[in-house]
Structure formats: structure tokens, C-alpha cells
VOGU-3710 file (C-alpha; in Angstrom, 3 decimals, decimal comma):
1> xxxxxxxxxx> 113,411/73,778/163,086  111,820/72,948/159,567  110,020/76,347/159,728  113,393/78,036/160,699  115,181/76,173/157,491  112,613/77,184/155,515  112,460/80,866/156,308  116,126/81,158/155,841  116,008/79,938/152,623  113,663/82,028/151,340
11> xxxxxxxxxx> 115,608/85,191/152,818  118,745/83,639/150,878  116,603/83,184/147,880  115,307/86,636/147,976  119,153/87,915/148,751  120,210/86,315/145,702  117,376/87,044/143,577  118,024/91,292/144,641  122,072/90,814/143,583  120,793/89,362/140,375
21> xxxxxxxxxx> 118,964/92,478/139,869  121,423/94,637/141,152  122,311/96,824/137,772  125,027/99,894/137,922  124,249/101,440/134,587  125,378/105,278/133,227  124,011/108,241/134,856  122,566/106,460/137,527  119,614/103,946/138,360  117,535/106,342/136,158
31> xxxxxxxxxx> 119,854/107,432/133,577  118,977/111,110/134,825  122,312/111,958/136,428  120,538/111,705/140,088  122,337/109,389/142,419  120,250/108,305/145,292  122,572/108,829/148,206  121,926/110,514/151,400  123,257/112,252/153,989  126,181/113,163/151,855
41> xxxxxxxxxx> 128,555/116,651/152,914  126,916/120,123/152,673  130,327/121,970/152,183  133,790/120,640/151,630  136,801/121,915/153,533  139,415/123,909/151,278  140,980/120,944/149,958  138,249/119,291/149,491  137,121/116,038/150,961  139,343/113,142/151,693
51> xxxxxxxxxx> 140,740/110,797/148,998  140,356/107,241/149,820  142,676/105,548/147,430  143,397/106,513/143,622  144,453/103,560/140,505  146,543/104,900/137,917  147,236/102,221/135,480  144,034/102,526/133,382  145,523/104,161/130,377  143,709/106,715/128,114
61> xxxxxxxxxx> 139,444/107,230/127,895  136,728/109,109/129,198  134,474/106,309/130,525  133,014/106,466/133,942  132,745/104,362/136,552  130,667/101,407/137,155  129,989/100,526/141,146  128,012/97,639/142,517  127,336/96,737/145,935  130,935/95,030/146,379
71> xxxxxxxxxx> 132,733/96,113/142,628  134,131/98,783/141,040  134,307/98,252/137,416  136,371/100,398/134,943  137,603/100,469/130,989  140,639/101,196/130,133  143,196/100,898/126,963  146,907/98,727/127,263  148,856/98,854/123,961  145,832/99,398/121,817
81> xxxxxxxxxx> 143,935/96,637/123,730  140,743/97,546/125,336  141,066/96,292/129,351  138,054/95,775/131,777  139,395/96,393/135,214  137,645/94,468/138,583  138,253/96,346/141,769  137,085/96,010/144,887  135,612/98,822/146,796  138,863/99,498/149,030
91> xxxxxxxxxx> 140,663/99,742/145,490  142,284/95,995/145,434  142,522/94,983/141,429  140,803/91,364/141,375  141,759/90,933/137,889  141,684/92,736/134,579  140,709/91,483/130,843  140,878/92,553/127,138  138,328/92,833/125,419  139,947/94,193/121,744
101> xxxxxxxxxx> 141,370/96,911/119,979  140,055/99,918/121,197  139,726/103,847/119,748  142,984/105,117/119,224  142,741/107,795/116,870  141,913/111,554/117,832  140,934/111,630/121,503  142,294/107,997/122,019  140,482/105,858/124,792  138,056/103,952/125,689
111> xxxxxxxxxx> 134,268/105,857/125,553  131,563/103,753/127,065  130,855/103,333/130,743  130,362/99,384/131,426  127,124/98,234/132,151  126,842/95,722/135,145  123,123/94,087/134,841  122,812/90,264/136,694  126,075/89,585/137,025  127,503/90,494/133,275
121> xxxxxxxxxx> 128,990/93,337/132,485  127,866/94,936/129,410  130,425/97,420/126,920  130,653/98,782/123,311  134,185/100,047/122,380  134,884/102,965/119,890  136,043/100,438/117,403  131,887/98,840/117,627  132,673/95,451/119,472  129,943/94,916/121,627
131> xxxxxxxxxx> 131,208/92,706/124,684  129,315/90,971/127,111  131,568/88,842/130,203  130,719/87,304/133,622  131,247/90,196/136,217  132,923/87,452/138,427  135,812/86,901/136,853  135,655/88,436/132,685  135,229/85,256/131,153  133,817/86,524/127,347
141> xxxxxxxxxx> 130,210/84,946/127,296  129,774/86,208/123,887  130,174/89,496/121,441  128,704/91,199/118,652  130,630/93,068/115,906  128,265/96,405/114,821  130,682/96,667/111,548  130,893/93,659/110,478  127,700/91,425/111,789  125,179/94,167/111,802
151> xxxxxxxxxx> 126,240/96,928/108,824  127,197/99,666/110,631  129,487/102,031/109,500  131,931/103,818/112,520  131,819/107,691/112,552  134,482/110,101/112,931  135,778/110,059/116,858  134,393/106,221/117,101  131,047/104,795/118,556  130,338/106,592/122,123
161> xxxxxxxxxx> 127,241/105,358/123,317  126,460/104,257/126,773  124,182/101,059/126,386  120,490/100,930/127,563  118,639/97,830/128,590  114,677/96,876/129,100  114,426/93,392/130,793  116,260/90,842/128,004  116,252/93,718/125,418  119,846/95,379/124,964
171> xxxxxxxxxx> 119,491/98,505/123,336  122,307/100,111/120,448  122,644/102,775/117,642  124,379/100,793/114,790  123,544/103,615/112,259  122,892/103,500/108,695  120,705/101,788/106,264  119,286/98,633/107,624  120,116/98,565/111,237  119,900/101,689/112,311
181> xxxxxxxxxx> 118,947/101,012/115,825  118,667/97,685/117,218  117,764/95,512/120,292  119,671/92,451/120,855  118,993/89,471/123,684  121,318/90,500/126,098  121,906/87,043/127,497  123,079/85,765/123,565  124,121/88,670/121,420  121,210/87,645/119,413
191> xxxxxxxxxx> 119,080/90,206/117,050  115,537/90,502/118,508  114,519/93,626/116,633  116,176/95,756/113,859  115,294/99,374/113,245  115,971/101,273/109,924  115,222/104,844/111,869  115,918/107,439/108,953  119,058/105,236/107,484  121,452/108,404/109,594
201> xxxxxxxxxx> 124,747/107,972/111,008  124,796/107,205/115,072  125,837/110,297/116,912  127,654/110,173/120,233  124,678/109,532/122,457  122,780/107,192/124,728  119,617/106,904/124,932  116,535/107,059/127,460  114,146/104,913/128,115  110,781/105,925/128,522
211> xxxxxxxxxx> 107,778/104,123/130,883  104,504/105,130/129,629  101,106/102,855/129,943  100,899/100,480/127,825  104,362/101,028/125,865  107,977/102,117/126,625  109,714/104,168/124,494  113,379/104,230/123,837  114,612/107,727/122,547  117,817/108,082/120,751
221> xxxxxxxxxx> 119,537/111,014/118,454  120,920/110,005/115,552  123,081/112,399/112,930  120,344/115,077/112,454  116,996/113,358/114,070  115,720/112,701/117,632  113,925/109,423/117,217  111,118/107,693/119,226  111,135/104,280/118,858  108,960/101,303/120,389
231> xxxxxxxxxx> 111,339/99,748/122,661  109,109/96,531/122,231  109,189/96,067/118,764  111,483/98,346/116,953  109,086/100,435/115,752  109,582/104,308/114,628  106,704/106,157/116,065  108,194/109,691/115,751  110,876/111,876/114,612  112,382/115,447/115,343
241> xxxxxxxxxx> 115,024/117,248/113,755  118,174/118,234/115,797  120,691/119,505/113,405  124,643/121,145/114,757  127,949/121,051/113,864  129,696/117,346/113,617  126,572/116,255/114,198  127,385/115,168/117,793  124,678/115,205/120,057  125,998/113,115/123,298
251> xxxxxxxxxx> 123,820/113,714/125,661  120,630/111,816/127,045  117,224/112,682/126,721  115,428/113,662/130,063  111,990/112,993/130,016  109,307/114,030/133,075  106,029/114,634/133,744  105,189/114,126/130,236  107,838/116,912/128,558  110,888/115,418/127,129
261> xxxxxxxxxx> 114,126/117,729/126,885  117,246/116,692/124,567  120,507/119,504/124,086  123,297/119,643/121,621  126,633/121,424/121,700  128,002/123,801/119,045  125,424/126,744/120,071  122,152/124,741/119,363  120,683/124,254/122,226  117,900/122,366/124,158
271> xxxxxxxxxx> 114,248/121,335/122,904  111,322/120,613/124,383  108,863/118,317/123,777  105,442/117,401/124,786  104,928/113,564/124,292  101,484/112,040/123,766  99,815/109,695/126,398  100,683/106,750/124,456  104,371/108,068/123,767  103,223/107,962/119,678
281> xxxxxxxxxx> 103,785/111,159/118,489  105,453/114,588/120,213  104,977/118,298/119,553  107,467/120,954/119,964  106,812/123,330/123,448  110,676/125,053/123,349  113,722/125,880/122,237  116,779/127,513/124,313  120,354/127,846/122,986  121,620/128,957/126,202
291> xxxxxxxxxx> 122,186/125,740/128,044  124,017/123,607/124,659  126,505/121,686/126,678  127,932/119,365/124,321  128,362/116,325/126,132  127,860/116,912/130,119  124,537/116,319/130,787  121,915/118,187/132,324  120,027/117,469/135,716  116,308/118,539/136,858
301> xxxxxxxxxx> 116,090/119,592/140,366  112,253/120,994/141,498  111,266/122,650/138,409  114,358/123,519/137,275  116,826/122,371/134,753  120,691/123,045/135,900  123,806/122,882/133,523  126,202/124,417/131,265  126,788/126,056/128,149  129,680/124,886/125,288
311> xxxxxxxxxx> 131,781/127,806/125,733  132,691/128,185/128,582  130,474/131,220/129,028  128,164/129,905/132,516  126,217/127,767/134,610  122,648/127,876/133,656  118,907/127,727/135,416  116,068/127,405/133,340  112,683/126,641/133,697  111,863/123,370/133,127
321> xxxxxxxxxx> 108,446/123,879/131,608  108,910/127,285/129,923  112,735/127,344/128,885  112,920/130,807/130,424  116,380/131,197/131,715  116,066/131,965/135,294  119,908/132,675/136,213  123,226/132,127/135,106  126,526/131,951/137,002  130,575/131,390/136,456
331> xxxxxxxxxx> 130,723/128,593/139,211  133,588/126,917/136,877  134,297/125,838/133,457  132,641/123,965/131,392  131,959/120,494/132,140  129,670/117,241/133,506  126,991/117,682/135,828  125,466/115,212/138,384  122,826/115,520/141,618  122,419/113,972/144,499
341> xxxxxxxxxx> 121,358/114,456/147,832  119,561/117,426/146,692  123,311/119,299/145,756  124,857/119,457/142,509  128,579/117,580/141,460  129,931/120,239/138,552  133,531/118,868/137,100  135,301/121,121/134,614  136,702/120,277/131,646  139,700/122,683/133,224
351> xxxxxxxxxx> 140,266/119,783/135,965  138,285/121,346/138,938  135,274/119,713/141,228  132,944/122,095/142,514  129,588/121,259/145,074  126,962/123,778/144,787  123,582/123,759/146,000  120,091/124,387/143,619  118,850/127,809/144,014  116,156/129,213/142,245
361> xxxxxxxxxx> 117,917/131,487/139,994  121,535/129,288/139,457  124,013/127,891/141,614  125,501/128,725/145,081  129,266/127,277/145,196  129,473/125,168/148,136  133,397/124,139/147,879  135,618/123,068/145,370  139,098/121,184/144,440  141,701/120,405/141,032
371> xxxxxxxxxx> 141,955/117,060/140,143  145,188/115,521/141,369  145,528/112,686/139,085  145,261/111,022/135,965  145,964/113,133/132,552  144,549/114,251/129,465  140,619/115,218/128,603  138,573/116,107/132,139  135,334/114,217/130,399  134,344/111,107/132,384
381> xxxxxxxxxx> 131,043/111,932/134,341  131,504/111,461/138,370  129,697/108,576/140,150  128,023/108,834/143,508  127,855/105,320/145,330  127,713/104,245/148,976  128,333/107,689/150,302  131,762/107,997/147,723  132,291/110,092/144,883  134,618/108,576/141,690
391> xxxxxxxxxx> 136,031/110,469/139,481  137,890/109,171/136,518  140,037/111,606/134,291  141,823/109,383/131,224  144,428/106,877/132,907  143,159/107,457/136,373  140,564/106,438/139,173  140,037/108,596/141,991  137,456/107,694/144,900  136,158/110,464/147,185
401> xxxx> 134,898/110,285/151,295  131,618/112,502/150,637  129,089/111,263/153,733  128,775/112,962/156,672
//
């Protein structure tokens, strides 16, 4: 009976110790905008697939989606007042708490997707409050003002970045002179390393984070620089210039196999780079303007680099170690690109969700359906979780049936 006790209390110990773990963080597990379900739908009926519930109270933003294991977690603006919304995964609201004012000048809303990491949930709003609160119930456990405590200085359409964690180490672009890019103890709000970068504004993005032996690298964009920066000390091992209009540059690096890829809007493009073993200094392999998308990501599927331009023009296919542009197609508009599965989630700035499937040369349109609900700006990236697809456009939350 002992032995019995004791072997359940290790599997109860080792349940709680994996929840603790259990993060739900932008982009996915890897930040790479690959979801790791399976046996998801291969085609969608006309109508697309079946909507399980929808939540239209969250008022204006563009933030995704964070799921957990038993929560759905969402941002949303009341009256000014940044809200973080608890649902659970049948779409019951558990409770909902401000967190501050929140971005309410052009393209009003809340930005950043909430990070859920160990049962906290983790959030920067446009205004630069950094938040951290329980995930049981959104008691604040503390905050962090990037204005006022750190120096920062907001830019035009208010801070947008999607925070990035290493193990204690939370991860955010203040911008300017003295704390350009810093990483703060995520469990106290308190300042564990400062970087000055190149003294340059912050610029929309969020950054990677880079496992290399010996060292991992966090890579970030600020106003006209991609910078590579120790994640363990602060330190600026590299810079690369990345120059466009409005300097916006919202989308994050994707680094494999050694070659790390970062694209900005406004007809600049996508660079390649090749990093060193030790992640200390890069050199320049390629430059495309093709695939520019401003602020929809990009995915890599075997070999091959899938998304879309800033004008609306196509769909692109390049190859991911030579830039050559291997196809091109109309699927939709514009828009936010995901994978999973092995098929690709394209949502439109124009309001429609299309599945496709990777093909060597582009895209093969697999079904497709308009967005029913919500209003405003079609820029929140879907989520894939437990064999459901969420889609958030400005006030509302839709959840998708997508498993066979």
C-alpha cells in the first residue's frame, strides 16, 4: 500500500510539475506559426467547418488568442480600460479584469497576445504597462511601467510587441537611449539586464529566441536595425540594417538550420542571414522584396517559405535557402498565415479563412469561409489548439471544429 501511495504521488507531482510548465505563448510553442495538432480536416465543406460557440463582448484590438489545456485567455478594451478575459474551453466567461488604459488612438485596441507561462499570464498594452496576474483568477501580482520606470518613449500606433521569455528572463523592446531592450525577472517585474541596442525607437515586433550551443540569442528589430542580442546577459553581439516606411517591422524572425529570415512591409522585403556557430556575428545570404507582408507572418514548410505580399498582389513560395521565388498565387487577400498539420491557415485582411495545402510551387486552396463576427481590422493571427481553430477579429472570439 506504501509503494502504491508513493507512486501516486509522484504521478501527481509530475502532473503538477507539467501544468506548471504548460506555456501558451504567440505563434505557437515555437514562436514559428506551426501549431502541433494532428489529424486536423483536409478540406472544409462550403461553409466551412462548424462554429462551436463565438464571445462578442471583447471590444476593439487585434490580439490573438491564448489557449491552455483548460483556458482560453483573451484582451480586450471596456471604456478605455484594458480587460483580460478567462474562458473556459466550451466558451463560459470565469471572470474578467482590467488591467489599465489601453491604446485608443488610430487603430484603437488592445495589441499584444497574453502570455500564459506557470500559471501567470503575461501582457504589455499599447499604452507600455507591462502586467503580470495569477491565471486563476487575475489577481495583479505586480507591473512595470516602460514610460515611466524604464525610459521608454511610446511610438506612433502604441507598443505592439508580443513578449518572449527564457526560463526567469522576460524579454521587452523599451526603445531608446538607455534601455533599449531589456530582460526583467518575470516572477517580480525586476530589471535583470538592460540593453542600450543602437539607442532606436521599438518597432512593432516580437522577437525570437534563438538555441545555439553554448548561448541563446534573442533577435529583435528595432526602428531601422535587426539586433542580436545575448539573451543571457544583454549583450549586443550583432547588428543589421532593415530600413522601410514607418519603420514598422512586426513580424518575427524565423531562424533554422543555421539561416535566419526577418521581412518588412512597405515593399522591402525579406533577408537572409547566415548566423555563426556561436550565434556572434551574421552575414548577409539574401534579399527578396516579393514576400514583404507587413505584419502576418511567414511559415517554413520542407524547404520552403509560404506567405504574402503587402499589396495585396499574391501568395508567395520561395526557397528557403536561395530566396528564389518558386510560385505565386491569388488564394485571397492579404493577411496572417499559420501551419499545422502539414496545411496552411491564410486569413485575409478582407475577412475570409482559406485552408490550402504546401505545394512546391505555391498554394492549392483547400476550402474557404467570411468571417461572421466581430468588426473592424481582420489582423489577429488564428490559433490552432486541441483540434480547434480561434479566430479573433476586434470585439469578437470565434472557435472553430477543425479535427477529423
Amino acid at each position: 500500500m506504501k509503494r502504491l501511495i508513493l507512486a501516486g504521488g509522484i504521478f501527481l507531482l509530475c502532473l503538477n510539475f507539467l501544468y506548471a510548465q504548460e506555456a501558451s505563448q504567440w505563434r505557437g510553442p515555437s514562436r514559428n506559426g506551426i501549431y502541433p495538432a494532428t489529424g486536423l480536416l483536409r478540406t472544409w465543406p462550403e461553409a466551412g467547418p462548424a462554429l462551436l460557440w463565438h464571445y462578442d463582448e471583447l471590444g476593439p484590438g487585434h490580439a490573438s488568442a491564448a489557449v491552455t489545456t483548460d483556458r482560453i485567455f483573451a484582451a480586450g478594451v471596456k471604456n478605455g480600460i484594458g480587460q483580460i478575459f478567462c474562458f473556459t474551453l466550451d466558451g463560459k466567461l470565469l471572470w474578467q479584469v482590467p488591467y489599465g488604459d489601453e491604446w485608443m488612438e488610430s487603430w484603437p485596441g488592445v495589441r499584444s497576445t497574453p502570455l500564459v507561462l506557470d500559471g501567470r499570464i503575461y501582457l504589455l498594452s499599447g499604452m507600455g504597462k507591462l502586467v503580470c496576474l495569477k491565471a486563476s483568477d487575475g489577481t495583479s501580482l505586480w507591473s512595470n511601467d516602460l514610460v515611466k520606470d524604464l525610459g521608454g518613449v511610446n511610438i506612433k500606433w502604441g507598443y505592439t510587441e508580443n513578449l518572449a521569455f527564457d526560463g526567469n528572463h522576460l524579454f521587452v523592446t523599451v526603445g531608446g537611449g538607455k534601455n533599449n531592450v531589456v530582460a526583467l525577472d518575470r516572477n517580480t517585474g525586476k530589471l535583470i539586464w538592460s540593453c542600450p541596442g543602437l539607442g532606436e525607437a521599438s518597432a512593432y515586433g516580437s522577437p525570437a529566441l534563438i538555441r545555439l550551443p553554448g548561448r541563446t540569442l534573442l533577435v529583435t528589430q528595432t526602428e531601422n536595425h535587426i539586433l542580436g542580442i545575448d539573451a543571457g546577459n544583454g549583450a549586443l553581439l550583432w547588428n543589421v540594417g532593415q530600413t522601410n516606411t514607418y519603420s514598422v517591422h512586426a513580424n518575427t524572425p524565423l531562424y533554422h538550420d543555421g539561416m535566419l529570415f526577418v521581412s518588412s512591409g512597405y515593399g522591402r522585403g525579406g533577408i537572409m542571414l547566415q548566423l555563426s556557430l556561436d550565434g556572434s556575428s551574421v552575414k548577409e545570404l539574401w534579399r527578396n522584396a516579393s514576400m514583404d507582408n507587413r505584419m502576418g507572418g511567414f511559415v517554413l514548410l520542407n524547404g520552403r517559405l509560404y506567405g504574402s505580399d503587402d499589396s495585396g498582389k499574391g501568395w508567395y513560395c520561395l526557397d528557403w535557402k536561395t530566396g528564389r521565388e518558386l510560385g505565386s498565387e491569388k488564394i485571397t487577400g492579404k493577411g496572417t498565415i499559420i501551419s499545422a498539420d502539414g496545411l496552411l491557415y491564410c486569413y485575409s485582411d478582407k475577412g475570409e479563412m482559406v485552408l490550402a495545402a504546401p505545394g512546391d510551387n505555391g498554394f492549392t486552396r483547400l476550402g474557404g469561409f467570411k468571417v461572421p463576427y466581430g468588426s473592424d481590422q481582420h489582423w489577429a493571427h488564428p490559433v490552432i489548439a486541441g483540434g480547434r481553430l480561434y479566430i479573433r477579429h476586434g470585439t469578437s472570439l470565434m472557435v472553430y471544429a477543425i479535427s477529423k
